[in-house]
C-alpha positions in Angstrom: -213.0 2.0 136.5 -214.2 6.2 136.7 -216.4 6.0 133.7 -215.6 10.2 131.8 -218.0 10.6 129.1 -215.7 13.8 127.1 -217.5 16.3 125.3 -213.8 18.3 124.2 -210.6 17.2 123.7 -209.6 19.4 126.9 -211.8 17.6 128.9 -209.3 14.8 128.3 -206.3 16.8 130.1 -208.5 17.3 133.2 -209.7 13.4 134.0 -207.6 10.3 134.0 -209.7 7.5 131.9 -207.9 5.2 133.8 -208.9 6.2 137.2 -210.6 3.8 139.5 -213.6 5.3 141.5 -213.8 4.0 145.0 -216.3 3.8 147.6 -215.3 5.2 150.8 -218.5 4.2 152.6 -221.9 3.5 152.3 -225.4 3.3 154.2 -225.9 6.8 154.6 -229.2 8.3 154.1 -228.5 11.5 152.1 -224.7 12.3 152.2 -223.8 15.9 151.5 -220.9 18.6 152.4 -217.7 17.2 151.9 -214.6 18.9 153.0 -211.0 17.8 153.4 -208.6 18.7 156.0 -204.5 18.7 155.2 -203.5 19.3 158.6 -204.7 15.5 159.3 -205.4 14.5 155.7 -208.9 13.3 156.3 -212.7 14.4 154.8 -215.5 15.1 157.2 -218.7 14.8 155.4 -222.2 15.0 156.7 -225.5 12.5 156.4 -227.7 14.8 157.0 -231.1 12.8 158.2 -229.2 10.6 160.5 -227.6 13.1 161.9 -224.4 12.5 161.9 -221.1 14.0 160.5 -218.5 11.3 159.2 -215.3 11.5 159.0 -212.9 9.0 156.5 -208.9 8.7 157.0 -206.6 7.4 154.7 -205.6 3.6 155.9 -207.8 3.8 158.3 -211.2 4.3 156.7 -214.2 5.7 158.2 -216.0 6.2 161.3 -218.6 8.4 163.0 -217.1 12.1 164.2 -220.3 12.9 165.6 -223.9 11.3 166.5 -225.3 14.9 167.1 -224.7 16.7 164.3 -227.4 19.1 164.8 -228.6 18.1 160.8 -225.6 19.7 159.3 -225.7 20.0 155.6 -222.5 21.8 153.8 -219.5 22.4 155.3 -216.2 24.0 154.9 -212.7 24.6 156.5 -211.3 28.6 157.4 -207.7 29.6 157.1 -206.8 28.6 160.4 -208.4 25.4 159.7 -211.7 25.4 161.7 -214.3 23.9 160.7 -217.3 25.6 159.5 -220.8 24.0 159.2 -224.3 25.1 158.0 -226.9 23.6 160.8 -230.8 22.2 159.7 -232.0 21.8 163.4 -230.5 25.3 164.7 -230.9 26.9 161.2 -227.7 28.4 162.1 -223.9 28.2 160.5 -221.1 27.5 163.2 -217.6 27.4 163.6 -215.9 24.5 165.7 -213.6 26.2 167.5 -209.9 23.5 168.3 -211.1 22.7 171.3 -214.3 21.6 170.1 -216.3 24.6 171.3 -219.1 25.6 169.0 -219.3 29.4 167.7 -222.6 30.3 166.3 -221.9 33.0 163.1 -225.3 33.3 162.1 -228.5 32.6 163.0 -230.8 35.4 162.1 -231.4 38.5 159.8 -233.2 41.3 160.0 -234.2 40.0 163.9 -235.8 36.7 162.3 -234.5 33.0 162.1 -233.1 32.0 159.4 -234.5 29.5 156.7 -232.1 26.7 157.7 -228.3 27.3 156.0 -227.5 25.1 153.2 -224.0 25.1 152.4 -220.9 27.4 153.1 -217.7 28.9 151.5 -215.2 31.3 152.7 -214.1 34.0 150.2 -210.8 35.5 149.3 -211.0 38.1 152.1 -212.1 35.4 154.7 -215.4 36.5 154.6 -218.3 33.6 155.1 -220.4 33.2 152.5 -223.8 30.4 153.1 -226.7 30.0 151.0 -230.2 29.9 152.8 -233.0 28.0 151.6 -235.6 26.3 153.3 -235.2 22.1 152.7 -234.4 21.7 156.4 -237.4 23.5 157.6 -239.7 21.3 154.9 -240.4 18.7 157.0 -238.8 16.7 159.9 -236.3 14.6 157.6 -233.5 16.9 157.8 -234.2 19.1 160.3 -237.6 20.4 161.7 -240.7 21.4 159.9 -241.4 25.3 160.4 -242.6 28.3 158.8 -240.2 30.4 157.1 -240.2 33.6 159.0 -237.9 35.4 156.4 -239.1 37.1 153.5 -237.2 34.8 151.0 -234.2 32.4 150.5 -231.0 34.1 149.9 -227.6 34.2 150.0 -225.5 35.6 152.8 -222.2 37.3 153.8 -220.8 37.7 157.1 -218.6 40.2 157.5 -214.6 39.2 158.9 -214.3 41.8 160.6 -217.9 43.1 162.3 -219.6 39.6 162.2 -222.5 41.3 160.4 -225.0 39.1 158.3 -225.8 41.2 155.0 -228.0 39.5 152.1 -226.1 39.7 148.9 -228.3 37.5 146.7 -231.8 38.0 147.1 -233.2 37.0 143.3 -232.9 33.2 143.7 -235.8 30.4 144.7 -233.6 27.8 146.7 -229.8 28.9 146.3 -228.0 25.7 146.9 -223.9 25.1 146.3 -221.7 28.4 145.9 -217.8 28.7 144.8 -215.6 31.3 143.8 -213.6 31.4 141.0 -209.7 31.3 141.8 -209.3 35.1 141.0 -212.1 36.3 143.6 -214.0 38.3 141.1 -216.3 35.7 140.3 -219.3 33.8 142.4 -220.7 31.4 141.0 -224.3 29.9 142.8 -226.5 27.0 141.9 -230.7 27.2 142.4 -231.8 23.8 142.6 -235.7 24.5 143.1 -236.9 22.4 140.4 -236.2 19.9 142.8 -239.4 20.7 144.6 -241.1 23.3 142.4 -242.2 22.5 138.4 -241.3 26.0 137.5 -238.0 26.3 139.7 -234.6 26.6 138.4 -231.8 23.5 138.0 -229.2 26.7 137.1 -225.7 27.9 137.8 -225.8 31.5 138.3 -222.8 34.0 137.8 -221.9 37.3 139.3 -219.4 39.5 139.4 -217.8 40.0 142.7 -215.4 43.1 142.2 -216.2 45.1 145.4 -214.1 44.5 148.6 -217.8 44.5 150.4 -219.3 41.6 148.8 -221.1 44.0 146.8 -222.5 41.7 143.6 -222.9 42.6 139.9 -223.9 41.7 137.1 -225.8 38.6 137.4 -226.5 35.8 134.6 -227.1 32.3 133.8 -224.0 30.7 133.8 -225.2 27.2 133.0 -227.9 25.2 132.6 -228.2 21.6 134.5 -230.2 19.2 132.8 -230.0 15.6 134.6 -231.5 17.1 137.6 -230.4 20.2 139.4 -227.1 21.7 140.7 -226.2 20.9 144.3 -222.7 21.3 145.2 -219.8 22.5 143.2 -215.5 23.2 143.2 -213.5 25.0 141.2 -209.6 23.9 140.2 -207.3 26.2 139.7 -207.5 26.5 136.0 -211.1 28.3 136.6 -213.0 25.2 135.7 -215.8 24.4 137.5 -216.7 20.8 138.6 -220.9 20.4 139.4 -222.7 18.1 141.3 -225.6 16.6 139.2 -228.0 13.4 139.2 -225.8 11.6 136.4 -222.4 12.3 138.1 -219.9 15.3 138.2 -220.2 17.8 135.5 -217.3 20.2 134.4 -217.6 23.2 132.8 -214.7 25.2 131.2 -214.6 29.2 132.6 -216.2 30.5 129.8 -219.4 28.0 130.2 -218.5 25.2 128.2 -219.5 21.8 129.3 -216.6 20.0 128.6 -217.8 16.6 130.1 -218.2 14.2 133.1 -217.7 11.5 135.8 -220.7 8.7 135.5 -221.6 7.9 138.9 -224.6 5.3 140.0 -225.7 7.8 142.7 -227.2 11.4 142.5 -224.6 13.6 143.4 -224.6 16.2 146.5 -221.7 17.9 146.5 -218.1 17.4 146.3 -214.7 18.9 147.6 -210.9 18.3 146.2 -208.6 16.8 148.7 -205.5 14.5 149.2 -201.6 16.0 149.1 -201.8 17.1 146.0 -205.5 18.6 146.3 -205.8 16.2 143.0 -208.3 13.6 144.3 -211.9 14.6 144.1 -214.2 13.1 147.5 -217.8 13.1 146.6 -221.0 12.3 148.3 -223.8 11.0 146.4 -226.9 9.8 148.0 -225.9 6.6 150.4 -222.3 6.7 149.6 -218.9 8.6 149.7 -216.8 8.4 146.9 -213.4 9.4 145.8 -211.5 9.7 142.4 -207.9 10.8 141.1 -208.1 13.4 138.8 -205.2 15.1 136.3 -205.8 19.0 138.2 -205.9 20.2 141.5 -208.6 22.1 143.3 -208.6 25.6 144.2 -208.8 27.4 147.6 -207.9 30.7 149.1 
């Protein structure tokens, strides 16, 4: 049975106690970037140092999408339903076009390679928004050792309409998951460098998106991830936020209240809601996928 641990008594309205938590699959090396398709009601999901992306069907169960994944890490789906990936070996992020061509959307800034593009959301205006830091580029496990060639890690937007790669975030160490919050006016973005650095962060950061640019304000500490360090994160459509973490899935209300969580035995990655009803939460932690009902649905735009 999903095991919630409740901090609030609204934490109780967003979990159902009863829930079983099932195992997809297992035998994966790290499993990361879950993201689930309605047009075919399956999850893709990536394991990123066999490289590999996965992909699980209802009934059917899972199998192997692709044995040349190019060490994709996070992933995410478009409007039209393409599917958009952030790439370790190419330390690029590419769209998979429906007949399987491959679009790279970013590759470089300034005239340099990138770090190696961690994970990937597309905002309310269909912009593409990927976070940069350098894992993939640490060593050969996940990608290919190299030396960073930009001036930091940050966090990127690419622009609908020109294709132009603009740094929005350029404060954080190793900027890791990012979500918006349901009205657009929020981004939230998770620094998980105390995974490798003593002094890093293991922080969700907060700022205020109000400019149709991608212009950013405001920024703050929006939470603070003690059992290890934020990875990937969702957000339903009641504006709560649901947070990858080394004990489980952590949810926080909108105004920064951790309301409780889902125990898992695995370090969690990331996470994506899926299903009919957008009311099932798919998760990859470590070796395994996972997937649990919950009592809301996810957002997207």
């Amino acid at each position: 049975m999903a095991k919630t641990i409740a901090y609030t008594e609204n934490y109780r309205k967003l979990v159902l106690p009863g829930a079983a938590v099932e195992t997809l699959q297992s035998g994966m090396l790290w499993a990361e970037g879950p993201v689930y398709f309605p047009q075919g009601d399956y999850v893709i999901w990536s394991d990123i140092p066999n490289n590999r992306l996965w992909q699980w069907v209802p009934d059917l169960g899972p199998r192997v999408y692709t044995h040349a994944s190019n060490n994709r890490n996070g992933n995410t789906r478009d409007a039209q339903g393409r599917l958009i990936s952030c790439c370790h070996l190419t330390r690029s992020v590419v769209r998979t076009e429906a007949n399987g061509d491959q679009t790279t959307l970013a590759d470089a800034h300034a005239g340099k390679p990138l770090n190696s593009p961690n994970d990937v959301i597309v905002g309310p205006d269909g912009a593409v928004w990927f976070t940069d830091p350098t894992y993939g580029i640490m060593s050969d496990y996940e990608g290919r050792r190299c030396t960073p060639e930009q001036d930091g890690c940050y966090v990127y937007r690419i622009d609908p309409q020109t294709g132009a790669v603009e740094a929005k975030v350029t404060s954080l160490k190793m900027p890791n998951g990012l979500a918006f919050a349901p009205n657009g006016k929020t981004l939230y973005v998770a620094d998980s460098s105390r995974s490798h650095f003593s002094d890093g962060y293991h922080h969700l950061f907060a700022f205020d998106a109000t400019d149709t640019s991608g212009e950013l304000q405001n920024k703050r500490v929006f939470a603070e991830i003690e059992h290890g360090v934020p990875d990937g994160l969702r957000v339903d459509v009641m504006g709560n936020l649901w947070i990858s973490s080394a004990r489980g899935v952590e949810t926080y209300s909108a105004e920064g209240t951790l309301e409780g969580y889902i125990e898992l035995p695995e370090t969690v990655a990331n996470l994506c809601f899926g299903g009919p009803k957008r009311n099932r939460l798919f998760i990859t932690a470590s070796t395994s996928l996972y997937a649990v009902y919950v009592a809301v649905s996810g957002h997207e735009f």
